[in-house]
N, C-alpha and C positions, 0 to 999 in steps of 0.2 A: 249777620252782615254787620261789617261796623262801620257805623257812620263816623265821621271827627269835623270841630268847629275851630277852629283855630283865628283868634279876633285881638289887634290893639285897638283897645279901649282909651280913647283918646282922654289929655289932663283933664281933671276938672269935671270929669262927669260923677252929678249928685248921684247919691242913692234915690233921690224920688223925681230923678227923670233918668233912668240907666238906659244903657246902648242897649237895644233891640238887635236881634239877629233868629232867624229861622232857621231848621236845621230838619231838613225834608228826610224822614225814614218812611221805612216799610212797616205793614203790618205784623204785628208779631208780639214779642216781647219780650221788653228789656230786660239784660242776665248782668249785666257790668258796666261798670263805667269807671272809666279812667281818665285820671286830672291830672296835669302837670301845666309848671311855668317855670319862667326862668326867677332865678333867687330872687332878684331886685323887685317883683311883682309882687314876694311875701308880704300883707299886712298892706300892701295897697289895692288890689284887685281882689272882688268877690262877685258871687255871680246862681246865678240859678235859674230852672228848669220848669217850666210850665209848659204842660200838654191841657189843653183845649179849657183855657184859664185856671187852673187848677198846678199849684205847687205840688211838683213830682222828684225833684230832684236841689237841696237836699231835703229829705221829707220831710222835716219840722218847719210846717207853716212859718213864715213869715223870716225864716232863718236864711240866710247869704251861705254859699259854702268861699271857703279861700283858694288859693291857689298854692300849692305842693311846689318845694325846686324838683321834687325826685315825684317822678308817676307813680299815682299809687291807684288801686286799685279796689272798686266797691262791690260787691253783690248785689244783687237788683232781682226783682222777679215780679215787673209789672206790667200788666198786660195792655196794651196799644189794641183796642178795638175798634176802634168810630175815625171813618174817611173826616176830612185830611190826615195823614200820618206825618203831622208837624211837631215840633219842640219848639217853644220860641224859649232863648236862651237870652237872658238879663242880666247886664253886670255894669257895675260900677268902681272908679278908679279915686281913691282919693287922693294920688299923685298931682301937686298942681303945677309940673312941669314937664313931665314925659308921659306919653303914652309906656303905657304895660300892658301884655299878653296874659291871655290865658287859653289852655289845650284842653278841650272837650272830646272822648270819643265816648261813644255810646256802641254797646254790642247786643244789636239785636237778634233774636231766633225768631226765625221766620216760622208760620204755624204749617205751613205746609215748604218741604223742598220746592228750589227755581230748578227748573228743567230748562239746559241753555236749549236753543232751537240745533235744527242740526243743518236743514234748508229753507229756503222762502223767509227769511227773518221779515215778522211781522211786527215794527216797534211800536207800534201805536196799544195791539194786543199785550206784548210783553210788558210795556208799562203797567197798562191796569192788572196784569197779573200782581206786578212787586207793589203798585203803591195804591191799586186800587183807584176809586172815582170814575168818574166819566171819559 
């Protein structure tokens, strides 16, 4: 399933207060992820991934990833176990006049196939099926 974040990052946000954003996935686990922005974001917008406080994306502790003008595309193979199935995604602009973007997707595999319903759609079931919780 792929999830995408897609956020302007208003001017002027520090690196040690960055814009918050959540990005509700499934259980499963992460196989790719793909960054892109637009040019003018280069070298202003960085940003990264934390699942359940813990730097997961890019994976060297404490490291910012950038933002691509062209998608590029990572390898990934890490496993999302433990309810909530959130990312909270962090990123900071050192633009001190426009907001800049940056494009998150994440592709998750899900550990078991979704089976859509065929009758009686039961949503309340079908959610805890994909994301799990109460």
């Amino acid at each position: 399933m792929l999830y995408k974040i897609n956020r302007d990052v208003p001017a002027n946000t520090a690196i040690d207060a960055p814009d918050w954003q959540k990005l509700q996935v499934c259980k499963g686990t992460i196989k790719e992820w793909i960054v892109y922005g637009p040019r003018e974001a280069a070298d202003l917008v960085r940003f990264r991934v934390e699942y359940k406080g813990n730097q997961i994306f890019p994976f060297t502790r404490g490291e910012w990833m950038d933002v691509f003008p062209n998608a590029i595309r990572i390898t990934e193979n890490l496993k999302l176990d433990a309810s909530p199935y959130v990312l909270d995604v962090f990123a900071y602009n050192l633009g001190n006049r426009l907001t800049h973007e940056y494009n998150l997707y994440c592709n998750v595999l899900r550990d078991e196939p979704f089976i859509p319903p065929t009758s009686g759609f039961d949503f309340k079931s079908k959610w805890q099926n994909l994301f799990g919780g109460k």
